[in-house]
C-alpha positions in Angstrom: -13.9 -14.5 -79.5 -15.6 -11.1 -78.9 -16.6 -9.7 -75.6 -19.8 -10.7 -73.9 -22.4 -8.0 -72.6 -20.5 -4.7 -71.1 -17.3 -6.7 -70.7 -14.3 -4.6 -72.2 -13.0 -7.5 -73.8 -13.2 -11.2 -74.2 -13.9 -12.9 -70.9 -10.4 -15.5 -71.4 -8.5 -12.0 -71.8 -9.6 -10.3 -68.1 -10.6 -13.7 -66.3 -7.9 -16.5 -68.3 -8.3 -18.7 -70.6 -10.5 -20.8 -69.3 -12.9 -18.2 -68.1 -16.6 -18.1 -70.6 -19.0 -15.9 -70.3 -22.4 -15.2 -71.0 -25.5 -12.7 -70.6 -29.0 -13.3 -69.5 -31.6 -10.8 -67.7 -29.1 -8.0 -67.6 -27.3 -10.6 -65.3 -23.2 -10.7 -67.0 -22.0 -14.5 -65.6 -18.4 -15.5 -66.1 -17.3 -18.7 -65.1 -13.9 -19.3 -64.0 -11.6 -22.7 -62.5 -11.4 -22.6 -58.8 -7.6 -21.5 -59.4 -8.5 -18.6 -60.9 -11.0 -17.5 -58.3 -9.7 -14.7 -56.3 -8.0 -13.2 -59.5 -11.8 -13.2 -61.2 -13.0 -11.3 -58.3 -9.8 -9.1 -58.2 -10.1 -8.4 -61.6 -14.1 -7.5 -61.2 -13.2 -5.2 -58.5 -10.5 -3.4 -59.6 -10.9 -3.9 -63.6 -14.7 -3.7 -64.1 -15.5 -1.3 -61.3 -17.6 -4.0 -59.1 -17.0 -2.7 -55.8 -20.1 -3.5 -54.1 -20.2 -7.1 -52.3 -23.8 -8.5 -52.8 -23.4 -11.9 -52.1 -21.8 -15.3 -51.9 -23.2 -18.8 -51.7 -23.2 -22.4 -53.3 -25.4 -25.0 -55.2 -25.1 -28.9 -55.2 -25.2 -30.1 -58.1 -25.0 -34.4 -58.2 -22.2 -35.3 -59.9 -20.4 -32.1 -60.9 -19.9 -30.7 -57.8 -20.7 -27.8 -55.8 -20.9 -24.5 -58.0 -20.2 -21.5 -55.7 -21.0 -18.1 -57.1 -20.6 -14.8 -56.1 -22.4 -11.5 -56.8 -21.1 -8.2 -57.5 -21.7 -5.1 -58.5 -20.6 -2.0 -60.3 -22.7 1.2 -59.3 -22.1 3.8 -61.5 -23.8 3.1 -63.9 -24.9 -0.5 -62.5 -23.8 -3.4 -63.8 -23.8 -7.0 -62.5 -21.5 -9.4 -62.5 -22.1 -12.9 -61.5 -18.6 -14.9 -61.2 -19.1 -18.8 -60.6 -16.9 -21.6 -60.0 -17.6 -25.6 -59.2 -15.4 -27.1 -56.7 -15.7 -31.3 -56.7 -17.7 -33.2 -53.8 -14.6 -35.2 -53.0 -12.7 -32.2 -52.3 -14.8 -29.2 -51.7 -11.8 -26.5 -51.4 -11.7 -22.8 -52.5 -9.7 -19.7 -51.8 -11.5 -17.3 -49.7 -12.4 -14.1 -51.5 -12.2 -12.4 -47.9 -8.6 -10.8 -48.9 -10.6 -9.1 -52.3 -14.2 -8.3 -50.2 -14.4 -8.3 -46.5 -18.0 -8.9 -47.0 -18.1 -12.1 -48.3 -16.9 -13.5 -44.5 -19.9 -14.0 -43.5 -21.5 -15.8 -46.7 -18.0 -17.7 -47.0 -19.3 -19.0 -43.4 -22.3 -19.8 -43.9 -22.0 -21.7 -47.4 -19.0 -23.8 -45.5 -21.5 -24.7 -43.1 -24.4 -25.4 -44.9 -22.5 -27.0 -47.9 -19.5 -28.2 -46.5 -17.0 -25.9 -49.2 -13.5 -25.0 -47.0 -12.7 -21.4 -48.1 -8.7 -21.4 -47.2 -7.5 -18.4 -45.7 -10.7 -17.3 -44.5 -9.8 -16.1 -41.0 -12.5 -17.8 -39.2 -15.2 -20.7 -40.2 -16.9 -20.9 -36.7 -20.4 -21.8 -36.9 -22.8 -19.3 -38.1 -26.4 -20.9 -38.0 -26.5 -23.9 -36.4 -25.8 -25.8 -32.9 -22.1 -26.5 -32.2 -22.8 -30.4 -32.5 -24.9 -30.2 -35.4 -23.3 -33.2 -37.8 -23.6 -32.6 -41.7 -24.6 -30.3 -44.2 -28.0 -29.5 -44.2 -28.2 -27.9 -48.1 -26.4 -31.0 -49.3 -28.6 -32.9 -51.9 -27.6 -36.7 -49.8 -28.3 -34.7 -46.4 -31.4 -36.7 -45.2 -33.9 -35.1 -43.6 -34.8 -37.8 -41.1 -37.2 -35.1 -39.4 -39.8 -35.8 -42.1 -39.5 -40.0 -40.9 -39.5 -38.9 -37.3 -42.9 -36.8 -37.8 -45.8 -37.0 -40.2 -45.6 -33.5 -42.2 -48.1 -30.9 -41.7 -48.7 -30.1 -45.1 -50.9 -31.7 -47.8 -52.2 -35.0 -47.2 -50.8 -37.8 -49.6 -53.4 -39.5 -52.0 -55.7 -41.7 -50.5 -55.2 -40.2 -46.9 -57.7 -38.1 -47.0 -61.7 -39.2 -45.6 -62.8 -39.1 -49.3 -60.7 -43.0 -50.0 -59.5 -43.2 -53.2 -56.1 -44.8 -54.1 -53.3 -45.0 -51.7 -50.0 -44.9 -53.1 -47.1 -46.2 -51.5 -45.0 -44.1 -49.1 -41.6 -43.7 -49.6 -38.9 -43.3 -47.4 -35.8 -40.7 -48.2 -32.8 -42.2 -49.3 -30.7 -43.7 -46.6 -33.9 -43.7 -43.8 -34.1 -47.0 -42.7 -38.1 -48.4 -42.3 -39.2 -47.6 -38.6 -41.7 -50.3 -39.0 -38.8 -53.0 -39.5 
């Protein structure tokens, strides 16, 4: 297998075995197995010259699991590196990358609180965003947004709300919001 983009040599070589990578919009993105995290990032920052710490965050993804990815950067001359990893729903763990960028403390925080992903060894998930006895995830896809039940929402009318008539379709409800009218 032959490198990928401005890697220096197959991606399974410098991330493992497991690691592929691809190339897309000048954007390098190697994907790795959640054991092989913090050695991916190591090896971006100390290997590949990505010093700079862009950013870190996650995406639910209905039955594969979250995929958390983080952004880095070499500057001279600049290349970007996008490492990913997908942790499963059941058991949303990962090693924190704080040890290999001290920048990534704060996204590690907010992801685990938005998200619900445990970064071990990060040296302090308090909550970053929201209330202290906020319950759930809120950028979970089964987080229901019971808000919308609660009060009618201020954008665009539905069809067949409007003074024109025309035909009403039936409202729905999000998943697990039971019927106030019952």
């Amino acid at each position: 297998m032959s490198a990928v983009g401005w890697l220096p040599a197959p991606a399974g070589e410098l991330f493992g075995t497991e690691a592929t990578a691809e190339e897309s919009y000048e954007v390098l993105t190697v994907d790795v197995p959640p054991a092989s995290w913090t050695a991916a990032l190591r090896t971006a920052r100390d290997e590949l010259g990505c010093t700079y710490f862009d950013w870190l965050s996650a995406v639910d993804e209905p039955g594969t699991g979250f995929r958390v990815s983080a952004h880095v950067v070499a500057l001279s001359p600049v290349r970007r590196l996008l490492l990913r990893t997908t942790v499963p729903h059941e058991a949303p763990r990962l090693a924190s990358a704080v040890g290999v960028y001290s920048g990534a403390a704060w996204h590690e925080r907010e992801t685990h609180e938005m998200f619900g992903v445990s970064f071990d060894g990060h040296p302090a998930l308090d909550h970053l965003l929201l209330p202290e006895n906020f319950e759930g995830h809120p950028l979970r896809k089964d987080f229901v947004l019971a808000a919308r039940v609660a009060k009618a929402w201020p954008g665009a009318k539905e069809p067949g709300e409007s003074e024109h008539g025309g035909p009403k379709r039936r409202q729905m409800l999000p998943p697990g919001v039971p019927d106030p009218n019952e």
